[in-house]
ZALUMTOR-589875 format. One record per residue (C-alpha): z, y, x; residue number from 1. Coordinates in pm, 1 decimal, m for minus. Each point is the difference from the previous one (the first is absolute). Layout:
<sites>
<z->Z; y->Y; x->X; drennu->NUM>
...
</sites>
This chain:
<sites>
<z->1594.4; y->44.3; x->1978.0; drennu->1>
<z->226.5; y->m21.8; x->m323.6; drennu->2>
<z->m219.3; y->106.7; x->m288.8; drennu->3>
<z->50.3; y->96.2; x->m328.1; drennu->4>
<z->m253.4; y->m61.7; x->m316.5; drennu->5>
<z->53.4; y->139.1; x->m315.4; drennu->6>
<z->99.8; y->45.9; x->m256.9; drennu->7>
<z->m284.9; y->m134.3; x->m248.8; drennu->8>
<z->m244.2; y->m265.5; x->38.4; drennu->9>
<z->m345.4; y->12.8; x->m56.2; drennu->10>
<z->m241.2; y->m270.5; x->m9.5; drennu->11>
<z->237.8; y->m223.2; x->197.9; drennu->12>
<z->m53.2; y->204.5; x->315.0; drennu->13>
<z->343.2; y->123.3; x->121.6; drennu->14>
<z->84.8; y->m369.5; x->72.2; drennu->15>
<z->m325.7; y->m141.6; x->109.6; drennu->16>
<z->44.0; y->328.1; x->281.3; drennu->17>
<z->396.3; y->m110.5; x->39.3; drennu->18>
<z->m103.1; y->m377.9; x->66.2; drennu->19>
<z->m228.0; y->112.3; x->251.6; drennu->20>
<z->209.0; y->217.2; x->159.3; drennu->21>
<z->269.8; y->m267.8; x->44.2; drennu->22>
<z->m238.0; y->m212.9; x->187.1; drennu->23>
<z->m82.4; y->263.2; x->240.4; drennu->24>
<z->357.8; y->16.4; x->81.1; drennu->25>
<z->139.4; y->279.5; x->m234.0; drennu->26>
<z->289.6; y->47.0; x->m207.2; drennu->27>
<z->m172.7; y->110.3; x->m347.6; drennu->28>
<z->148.7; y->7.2; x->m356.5; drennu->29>
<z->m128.8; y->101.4; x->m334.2; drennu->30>
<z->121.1; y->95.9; x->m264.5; drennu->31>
<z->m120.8; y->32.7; x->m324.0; drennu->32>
<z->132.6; y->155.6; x->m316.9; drennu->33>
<z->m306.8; y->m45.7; x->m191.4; drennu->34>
<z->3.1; y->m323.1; x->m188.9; drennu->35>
<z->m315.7; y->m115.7; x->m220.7; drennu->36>
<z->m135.8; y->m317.7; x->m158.7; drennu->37>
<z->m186.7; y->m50.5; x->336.2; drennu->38>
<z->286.4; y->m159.1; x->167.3; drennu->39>
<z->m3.0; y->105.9; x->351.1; drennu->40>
<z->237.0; y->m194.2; x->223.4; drennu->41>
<z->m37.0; y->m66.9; x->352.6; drennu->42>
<z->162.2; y->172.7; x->266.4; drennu->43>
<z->109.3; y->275.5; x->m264.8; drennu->44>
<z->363.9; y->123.9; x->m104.5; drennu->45>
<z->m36.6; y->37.9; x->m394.4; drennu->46>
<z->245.9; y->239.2; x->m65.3; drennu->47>
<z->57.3; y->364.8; x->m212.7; drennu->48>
<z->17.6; y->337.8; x->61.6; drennu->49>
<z->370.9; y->29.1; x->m25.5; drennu->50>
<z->77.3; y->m276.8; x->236.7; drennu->51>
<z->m194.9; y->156.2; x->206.0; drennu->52>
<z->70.9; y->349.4; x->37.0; drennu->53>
<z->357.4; y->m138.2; x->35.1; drennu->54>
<z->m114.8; y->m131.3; x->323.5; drennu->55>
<z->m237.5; y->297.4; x->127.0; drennu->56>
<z->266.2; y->99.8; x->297.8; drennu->57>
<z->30.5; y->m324.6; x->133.2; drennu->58>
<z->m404.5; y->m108.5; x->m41.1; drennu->59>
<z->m78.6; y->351.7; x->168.0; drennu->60>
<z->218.0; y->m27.1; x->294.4; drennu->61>
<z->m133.0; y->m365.6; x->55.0; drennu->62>
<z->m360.9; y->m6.3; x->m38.7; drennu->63>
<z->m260.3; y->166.9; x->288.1; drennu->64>
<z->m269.0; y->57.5; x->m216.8; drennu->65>
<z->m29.1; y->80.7; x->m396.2; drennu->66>
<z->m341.5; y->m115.7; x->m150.5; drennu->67>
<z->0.3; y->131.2; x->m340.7; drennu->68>
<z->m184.7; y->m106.2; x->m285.5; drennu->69>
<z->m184.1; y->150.6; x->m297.5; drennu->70>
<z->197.2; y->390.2; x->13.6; drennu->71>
<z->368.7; y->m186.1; x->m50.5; drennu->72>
<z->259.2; y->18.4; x->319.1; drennu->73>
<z->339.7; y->m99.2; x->m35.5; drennu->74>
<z->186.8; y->320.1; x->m176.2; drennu->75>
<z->m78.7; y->191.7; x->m275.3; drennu->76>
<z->m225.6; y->280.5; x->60.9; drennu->77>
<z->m68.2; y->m106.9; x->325.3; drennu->78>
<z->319.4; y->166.1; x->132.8; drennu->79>
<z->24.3; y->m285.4; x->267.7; drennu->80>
<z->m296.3; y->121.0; x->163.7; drennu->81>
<z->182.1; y->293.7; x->198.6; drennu->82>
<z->300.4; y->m296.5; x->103.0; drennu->83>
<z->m218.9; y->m226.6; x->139.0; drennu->84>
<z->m154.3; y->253.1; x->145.7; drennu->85>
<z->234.2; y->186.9; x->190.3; drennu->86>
<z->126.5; y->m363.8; x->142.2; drennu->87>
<z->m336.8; y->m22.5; x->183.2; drennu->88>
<z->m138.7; y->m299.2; x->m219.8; drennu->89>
<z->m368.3; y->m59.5; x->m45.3; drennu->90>
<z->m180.1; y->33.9; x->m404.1; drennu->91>
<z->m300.2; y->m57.6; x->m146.7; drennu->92>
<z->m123.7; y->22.7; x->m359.7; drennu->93>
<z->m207.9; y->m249.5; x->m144.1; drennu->94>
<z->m165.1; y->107.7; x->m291.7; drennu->95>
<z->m237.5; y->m226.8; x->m202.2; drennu->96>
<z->m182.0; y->193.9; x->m303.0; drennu->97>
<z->124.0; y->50.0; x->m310.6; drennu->98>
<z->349.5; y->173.7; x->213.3; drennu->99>
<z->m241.6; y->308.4; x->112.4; drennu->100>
<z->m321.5; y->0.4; x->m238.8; drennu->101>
<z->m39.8; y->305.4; x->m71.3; drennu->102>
<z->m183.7; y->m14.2; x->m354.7; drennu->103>
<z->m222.0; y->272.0; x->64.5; drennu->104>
<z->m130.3; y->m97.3; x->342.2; drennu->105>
<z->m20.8; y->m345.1; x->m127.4; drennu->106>
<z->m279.2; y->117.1; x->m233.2; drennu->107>
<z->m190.3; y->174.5; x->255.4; drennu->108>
<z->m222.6; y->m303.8; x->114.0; drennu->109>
<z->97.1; y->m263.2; x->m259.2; drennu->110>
<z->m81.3; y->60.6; x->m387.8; drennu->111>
<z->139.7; y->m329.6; x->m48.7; drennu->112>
<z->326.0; y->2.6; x->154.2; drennu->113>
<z->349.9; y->18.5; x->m216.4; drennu->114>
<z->316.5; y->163.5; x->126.5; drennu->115>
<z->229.7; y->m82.6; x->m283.0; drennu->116>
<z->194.4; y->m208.0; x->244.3; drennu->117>
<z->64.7; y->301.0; x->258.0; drennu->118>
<z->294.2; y->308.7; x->m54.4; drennu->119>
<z->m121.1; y->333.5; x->m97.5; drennu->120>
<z->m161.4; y->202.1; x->234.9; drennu->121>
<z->251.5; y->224.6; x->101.9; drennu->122>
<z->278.0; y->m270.4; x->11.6; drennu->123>
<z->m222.7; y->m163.4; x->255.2; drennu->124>
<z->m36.1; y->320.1; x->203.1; drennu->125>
<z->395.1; y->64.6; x->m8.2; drennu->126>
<z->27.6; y->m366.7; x->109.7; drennu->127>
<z->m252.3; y->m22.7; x->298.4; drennu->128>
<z->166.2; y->407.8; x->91.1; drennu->129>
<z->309.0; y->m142.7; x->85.1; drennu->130>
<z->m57.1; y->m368.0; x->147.3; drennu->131>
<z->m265.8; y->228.1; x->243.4; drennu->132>
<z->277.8; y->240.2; x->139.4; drennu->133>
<z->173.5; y->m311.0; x->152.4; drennu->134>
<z->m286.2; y->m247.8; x->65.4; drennu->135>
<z->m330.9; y->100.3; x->180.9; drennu->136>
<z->m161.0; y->m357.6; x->m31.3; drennu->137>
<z->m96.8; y->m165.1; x->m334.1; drennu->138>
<z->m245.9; y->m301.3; x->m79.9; drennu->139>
<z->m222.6; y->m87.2; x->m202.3; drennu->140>
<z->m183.5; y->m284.7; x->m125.5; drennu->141>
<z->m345.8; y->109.3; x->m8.3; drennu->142>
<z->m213.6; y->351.4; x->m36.4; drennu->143>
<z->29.5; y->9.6; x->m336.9; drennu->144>
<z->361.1; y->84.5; x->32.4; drennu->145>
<z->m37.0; y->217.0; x->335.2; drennu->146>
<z->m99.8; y->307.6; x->m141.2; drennu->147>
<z->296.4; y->65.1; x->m239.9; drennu->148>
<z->255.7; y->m37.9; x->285.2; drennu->149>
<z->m217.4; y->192.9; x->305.9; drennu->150>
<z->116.6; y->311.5; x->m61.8; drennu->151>
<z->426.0; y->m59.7; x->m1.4; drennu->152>
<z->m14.0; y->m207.7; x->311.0; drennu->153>
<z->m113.5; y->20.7; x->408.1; drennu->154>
<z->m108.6; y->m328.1; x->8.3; drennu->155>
<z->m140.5; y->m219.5; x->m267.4; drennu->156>
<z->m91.3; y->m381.2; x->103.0; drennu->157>
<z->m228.7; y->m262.2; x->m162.2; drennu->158>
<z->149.2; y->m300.4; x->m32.5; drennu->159>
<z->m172.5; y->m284.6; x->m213.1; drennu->160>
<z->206.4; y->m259.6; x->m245.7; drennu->161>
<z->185.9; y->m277.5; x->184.7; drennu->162>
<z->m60.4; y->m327.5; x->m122.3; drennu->163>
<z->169.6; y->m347.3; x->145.9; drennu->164>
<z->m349.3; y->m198.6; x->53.6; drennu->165>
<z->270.7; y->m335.4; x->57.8; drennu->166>
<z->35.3; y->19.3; x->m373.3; drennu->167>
<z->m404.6; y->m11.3; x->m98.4; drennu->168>
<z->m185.1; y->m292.4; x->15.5; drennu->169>
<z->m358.3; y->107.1; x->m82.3; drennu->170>
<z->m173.6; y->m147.0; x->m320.8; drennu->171>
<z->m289.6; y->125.7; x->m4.4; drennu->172>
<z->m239.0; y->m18.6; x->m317.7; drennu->173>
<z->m211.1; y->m301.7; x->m61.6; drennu->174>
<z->m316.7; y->51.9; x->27.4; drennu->175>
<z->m112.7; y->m287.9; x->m253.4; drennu->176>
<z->265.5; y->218.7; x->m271.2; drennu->177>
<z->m204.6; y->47.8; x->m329.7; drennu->178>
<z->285.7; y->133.5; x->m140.4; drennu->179>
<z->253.0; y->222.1; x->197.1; drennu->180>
<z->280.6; y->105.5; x->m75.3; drennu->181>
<z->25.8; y->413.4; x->8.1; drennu->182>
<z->389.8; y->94.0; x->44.1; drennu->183>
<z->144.1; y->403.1; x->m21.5; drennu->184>
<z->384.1; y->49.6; x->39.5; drennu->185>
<z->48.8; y->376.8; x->m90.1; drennu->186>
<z->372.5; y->98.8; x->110.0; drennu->187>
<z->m90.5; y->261.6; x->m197.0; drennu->188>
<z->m284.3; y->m10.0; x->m306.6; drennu->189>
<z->m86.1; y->391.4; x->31.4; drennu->190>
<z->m15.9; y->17.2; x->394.7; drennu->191>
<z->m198.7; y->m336.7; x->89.4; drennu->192>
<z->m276.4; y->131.4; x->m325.5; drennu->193>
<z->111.9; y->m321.9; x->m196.6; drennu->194>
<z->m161.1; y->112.9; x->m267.9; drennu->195>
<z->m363.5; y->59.3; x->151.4; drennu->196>
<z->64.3; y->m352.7; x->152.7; drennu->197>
<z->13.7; y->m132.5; x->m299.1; drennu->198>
<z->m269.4; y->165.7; x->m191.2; drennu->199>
<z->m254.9; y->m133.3; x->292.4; drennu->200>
<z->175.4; y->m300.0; x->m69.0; drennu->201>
<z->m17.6; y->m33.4; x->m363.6; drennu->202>
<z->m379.3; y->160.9; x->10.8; drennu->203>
<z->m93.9; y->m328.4; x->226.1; drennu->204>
<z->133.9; y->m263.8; x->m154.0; drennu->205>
<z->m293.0; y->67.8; x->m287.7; drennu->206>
<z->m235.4; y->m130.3; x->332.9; drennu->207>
<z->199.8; y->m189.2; x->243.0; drennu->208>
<z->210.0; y->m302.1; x->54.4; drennu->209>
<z->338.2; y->103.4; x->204.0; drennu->210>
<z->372.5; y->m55.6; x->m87.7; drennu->211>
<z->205.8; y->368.5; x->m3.7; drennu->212>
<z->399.7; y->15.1; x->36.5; drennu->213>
<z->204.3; y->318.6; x->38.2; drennu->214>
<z->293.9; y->m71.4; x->220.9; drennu->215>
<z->311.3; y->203.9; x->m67.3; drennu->216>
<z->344.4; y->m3.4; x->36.2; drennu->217>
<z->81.9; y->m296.8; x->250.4; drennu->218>
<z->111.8; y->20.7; x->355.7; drennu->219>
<z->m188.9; y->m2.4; x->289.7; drennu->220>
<z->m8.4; y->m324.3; x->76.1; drennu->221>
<z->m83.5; y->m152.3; x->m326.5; drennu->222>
<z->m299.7; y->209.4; x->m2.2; drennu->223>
<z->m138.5; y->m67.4; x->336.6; drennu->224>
<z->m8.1; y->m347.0; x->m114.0; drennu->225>
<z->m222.8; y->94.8; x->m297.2; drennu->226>
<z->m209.5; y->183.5; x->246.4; drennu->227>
<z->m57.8; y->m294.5; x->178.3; drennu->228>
<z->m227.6; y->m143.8; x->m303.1; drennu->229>
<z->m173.8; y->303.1; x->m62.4; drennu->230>
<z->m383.4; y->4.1; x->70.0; drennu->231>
<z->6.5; y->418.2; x->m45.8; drennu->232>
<z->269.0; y->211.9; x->35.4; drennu->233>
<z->m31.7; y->379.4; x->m124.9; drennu->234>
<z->261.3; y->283.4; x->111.2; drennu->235>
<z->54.2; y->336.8; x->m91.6; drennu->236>
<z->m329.4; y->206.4; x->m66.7; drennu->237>
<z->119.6; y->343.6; x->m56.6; drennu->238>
<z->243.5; y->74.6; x->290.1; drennu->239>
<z->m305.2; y->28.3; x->282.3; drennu->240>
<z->177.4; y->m240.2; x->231.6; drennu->241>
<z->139.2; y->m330.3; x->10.1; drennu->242>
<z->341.2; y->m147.8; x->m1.2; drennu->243>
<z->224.4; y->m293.3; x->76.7; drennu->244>
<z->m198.3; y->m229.7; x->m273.7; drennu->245>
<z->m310.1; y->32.6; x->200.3; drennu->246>
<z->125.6; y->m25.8; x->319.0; drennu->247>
<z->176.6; y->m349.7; x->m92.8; drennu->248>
<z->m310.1; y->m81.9; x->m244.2; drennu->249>
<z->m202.9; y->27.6; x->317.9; drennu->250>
<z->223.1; y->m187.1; x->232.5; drennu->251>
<z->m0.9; y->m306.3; x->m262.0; drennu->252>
<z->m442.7; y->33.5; x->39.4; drennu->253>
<z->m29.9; y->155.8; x->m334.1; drennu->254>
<z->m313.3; y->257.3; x->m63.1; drennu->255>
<z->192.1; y->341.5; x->m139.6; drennu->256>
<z->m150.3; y->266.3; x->m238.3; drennu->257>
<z->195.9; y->362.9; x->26.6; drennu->258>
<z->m101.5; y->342.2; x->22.7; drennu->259>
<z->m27.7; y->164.3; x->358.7; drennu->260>
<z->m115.3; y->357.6; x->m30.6; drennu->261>
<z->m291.0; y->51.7; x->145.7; drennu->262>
<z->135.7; y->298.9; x->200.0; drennu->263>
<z->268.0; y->m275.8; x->163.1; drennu->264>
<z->m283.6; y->m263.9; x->68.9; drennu->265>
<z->m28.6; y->121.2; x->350.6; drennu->266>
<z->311.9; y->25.5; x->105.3; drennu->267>
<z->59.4; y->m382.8; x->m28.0; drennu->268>
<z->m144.6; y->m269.2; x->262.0; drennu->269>
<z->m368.5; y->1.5; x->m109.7; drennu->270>
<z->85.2; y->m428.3; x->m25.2; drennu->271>
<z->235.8; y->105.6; x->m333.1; drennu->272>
<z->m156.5; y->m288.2; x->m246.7; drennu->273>
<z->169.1; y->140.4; x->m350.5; drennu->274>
<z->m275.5; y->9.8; x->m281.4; drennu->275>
<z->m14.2; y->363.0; x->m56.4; drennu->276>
<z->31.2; y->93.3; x->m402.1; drennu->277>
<z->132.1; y->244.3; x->m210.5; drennu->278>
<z->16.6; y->80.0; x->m387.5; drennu->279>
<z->m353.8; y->28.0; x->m38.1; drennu->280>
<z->m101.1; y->m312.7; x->187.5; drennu->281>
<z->281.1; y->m247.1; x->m3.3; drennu->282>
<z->m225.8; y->m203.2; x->m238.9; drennu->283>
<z->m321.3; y->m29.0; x->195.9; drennu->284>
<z->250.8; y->m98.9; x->298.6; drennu->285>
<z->186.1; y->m209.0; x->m176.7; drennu->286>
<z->m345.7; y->m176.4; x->m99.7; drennu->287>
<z->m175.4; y->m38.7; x->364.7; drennu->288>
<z->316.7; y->m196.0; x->107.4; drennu->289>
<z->3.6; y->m226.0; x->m320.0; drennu->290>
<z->m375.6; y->m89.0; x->84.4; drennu->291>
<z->m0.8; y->m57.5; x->342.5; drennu->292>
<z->243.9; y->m279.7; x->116.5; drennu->293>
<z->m134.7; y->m4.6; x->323.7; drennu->294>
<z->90.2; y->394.3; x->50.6; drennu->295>
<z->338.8; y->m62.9; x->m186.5; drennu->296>
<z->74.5; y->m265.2; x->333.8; drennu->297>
<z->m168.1; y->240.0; x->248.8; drennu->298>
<z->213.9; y->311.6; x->m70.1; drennu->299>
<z->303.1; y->m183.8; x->m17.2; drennu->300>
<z->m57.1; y->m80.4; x->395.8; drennu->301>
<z->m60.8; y->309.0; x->91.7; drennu->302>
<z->301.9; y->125.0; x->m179.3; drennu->303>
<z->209.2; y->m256.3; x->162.4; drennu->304>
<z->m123.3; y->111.8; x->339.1; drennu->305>
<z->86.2; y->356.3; x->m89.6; drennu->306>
<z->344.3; y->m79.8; x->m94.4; drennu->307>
<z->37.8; y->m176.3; x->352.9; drennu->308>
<z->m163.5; y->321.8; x->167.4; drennu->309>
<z->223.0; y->287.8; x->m134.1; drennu->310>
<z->273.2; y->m144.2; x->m229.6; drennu->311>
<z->136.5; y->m279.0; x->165.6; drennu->312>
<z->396.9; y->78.2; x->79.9; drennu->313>
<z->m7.0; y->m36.6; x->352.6; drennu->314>
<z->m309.4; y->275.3; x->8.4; drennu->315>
<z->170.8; y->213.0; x->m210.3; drennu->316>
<z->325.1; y->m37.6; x->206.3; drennu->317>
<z->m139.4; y->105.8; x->290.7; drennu->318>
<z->m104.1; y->339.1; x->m181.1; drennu->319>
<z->303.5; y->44.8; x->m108.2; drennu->320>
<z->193.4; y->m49.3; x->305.5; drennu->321>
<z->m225.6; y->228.1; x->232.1; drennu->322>
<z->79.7; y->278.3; x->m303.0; drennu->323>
<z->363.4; y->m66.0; x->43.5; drennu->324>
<z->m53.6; y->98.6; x->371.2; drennu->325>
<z->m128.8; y->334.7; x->m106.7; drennu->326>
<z->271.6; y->94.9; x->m186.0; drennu->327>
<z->225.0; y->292.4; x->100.6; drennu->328>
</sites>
């Protein structure tokens, strides 16, 4: 198959998906025209908008299969959407939150949860109206993003963050660590709950002996090597699911605090090892991990051997690939 990603990256996953699809023998390009201190590289085509709508005829006629990312395709208003098509080309949209979260429904189950990041509500609607009268088939990361897309599409898949285990050497925590080291790298301050972090934070230093650092605004890979050293590493705690951070926080053996609604608890393997907190209990979390060493070591390999379970590359791929074969 010839297959097309884009045409913005998120969390590094249209080119950990393209690398993997080049191994298994497919021609696969992405392209990205969203560019961010985060630094994604491999297997991508950094690029803009205008470059690439100048190209639209000539990627349409040559790609099989348009994977779409995040409510973007490759015109303006979606106006490819009938060309490709009438050619008899396979899409799917990929949508991964704040693209579809509807602010409302949001708020249904999560009192915590912000939205500032995500369009308006009827912008979303107008967006996800359109894309769904060409494409049947979208995907999503998790439940916690299924039920704003259900409705527009036929088919809605699950499938889980991709991570490149070849890249993640496990550290996990010492268990003879008096003092860890607790690490948060908020993309965004108002989305992870920074600032409930850091009040639990502040409130324990008055009690405990731990080192804090905030991690912000450096690349990918500079950060992963700062996760390496951490003892504890805490996510987002308002969203009610977890993200890239965690996922590659628990491939490197680290023990992860974040928020998973307790609506959504079930519909992950019953083996998911995040430290569940929110608001209104990040401290006490925050607290049982800083006392207990030995637990700190314990759910880092069990969060390792989740990683290796469900978001390993190659068991994502295969996901992937069997949806491809449903497409129409």
């Amino acid at each position: 198959m010839k297959i097309f990603h884009g045409i913005v990256e998120i969390a590094g996953q249209m080119g950990i998906l393209c690398c993997g699809l080049k191994k298994k023998g497919h021609i696969a390009s992405a392209y990205n025209t969203f560019h961010s201190y985060l630094g994604y590289k491999e297997h991508l085509v950094n690029t803009n908008i205008v470059e690439l709508r100048k190209n639209s005829k000539k990627l349409i006629d040559f790609f099989d299969v348009f994977h779409f990312h995040y409510a973007t395709t490759l015109e303006e208003n979606f106006t490819d959407l009938l060309k490709i098509k009438q050619k008899g080309k396979k899409m799917i949209m990929h949508h991964w939150g704040n693209d579809v979260r509807f602010h409302d429904m949001a708020r249904i189950n999560n009192p915590y949860v912000y939205t500032g990041d995500s369009p308006p509500n009827e912008e979303i609607h107008r967006r996800l109206s359109i894309i769904s009268k060409y494409v049947t088939d979208a995907i999503v990361q998790d439940y916690e993003v299924l039920p704003y897309v259900q409705k527009y599409y036929k088919r809605v898949h699950i499938l889980p963050i991709a991570i490149d285990l070849d890249r993640f050497t496990p550290a996990y925590p010492d268990k003879r660590q008096k003092r860890p080291l607790i690490l948060h790298a908020p993309t965004n301050p108002d989305f992870k709950g920074t600032v409930h972090v850091e009040k639990a934070i502040n409130e324990l230093r008055a009690t405990h002996n731990f080192e804090y650092k905030r991690i912000e605004k450096m690349s990918n890979a500079e950060v992963i090597k700062l996760y390496k050293k951490a003892d504890i590493i805490v996510d987002q705690i308002l969203c009610g699911s977890y993200g890239l951070l965690s996922v590659e926080s628990m491939a490197l053996g680290k023990p992860v605090v974040a928020f998973i609604r307790p609506d959504l608890v079930g519909k992950f393997p019953s083996s998911l090892p995040i430290v569940n907190a929110n608001p209104s209990n990040v401290k006490e979390k925050i607290k049982l991990l800083i006392e207990k060493p030995y637990e700190r070591h314990l759910v880092g390999i069990k969060g390792r051997e989740y990683v290796e379970k469900y978001h390993d590359k190659d068991v994502v791929l295969n996901k992937l690939l069997a949806i491809y074969s449903k497409l129409k």
